[in-house]
C-alpha positions, 0 to 999 in steps of 0.5 A: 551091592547091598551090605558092607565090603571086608576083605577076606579074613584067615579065618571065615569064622572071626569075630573081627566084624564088629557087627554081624558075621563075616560071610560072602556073595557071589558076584554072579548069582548073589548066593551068600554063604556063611561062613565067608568063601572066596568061591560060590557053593552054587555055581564056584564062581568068585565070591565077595565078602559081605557083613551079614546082619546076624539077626534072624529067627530059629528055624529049628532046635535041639537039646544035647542033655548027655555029654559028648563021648572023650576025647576028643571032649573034654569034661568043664571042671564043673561037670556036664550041663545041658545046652541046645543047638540050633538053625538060625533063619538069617535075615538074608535067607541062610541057615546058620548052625549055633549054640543057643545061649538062653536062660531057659531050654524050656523056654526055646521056642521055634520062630524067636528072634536070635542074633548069631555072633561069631567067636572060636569055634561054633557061632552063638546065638541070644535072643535078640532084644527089642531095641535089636530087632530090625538094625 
């Protein structure tokens, strides 16, 4: 089976993995799904857990430009700024819903390269680095 082993954690969404995110791969049909499951969403049979790369490229994107309604949003002490979201294409063929961590919205473009790291709440994704790409 390609990829590394981890057993699975409480939270499919934890940035214990050091590299990549923590999802899984159906032993029978080898769907992989983020974030991790112990059951396959195509055919419910068992599914490993797999460290997948989270590297990919934008498939696509949008821009929240207005805050969201309160509760249960909670308005930053420095007020509202605008951000994007987006699907990320991993490198196994899933899509992965994150924030877009970029310097500039305009500069968003669909197809760039993103790593997706995993933390509280929605995953992150950067643009990836030239010395990323392909490890």
């Amino acid at each position: 089976m390609a990829g590394a082993l981890i057993p699975m954690a409480t939270d499919p969404r934890s940035p214990a993995v050091a590299v990549g995110l923590q999802g899984s791969r159906c032993s029978g049909c080898a769907v992989t799904a983020y974030p991790a499951d112990d059951a396959c969403p195509r055919c419910g049979g068992p599914a490993d857990s797999a460290v997948l790369q989270g590297t990919g490229t934008l498939w696509t994107w949008t821009v929240q430009r207005f805050a969201p309604k309160s509760p249960p949003y909670r308005m930053p002490p420095d007020g509202f700024e605008p951000f994007a979201l987006g699907y990320v294409e991993l490198t196994e063929g899933l899509r992965v819903a994150a924030v877009l961590d970029v310097d500039d919205l305009d500069g968003i473009r669909i197809g760039m390269p993103l790593t997706v790291n995993a933390g509280d709440g929605v995953p992150r994704a950067r643009p990836t680095t030239p010395g990323e790409e392909g490890s």
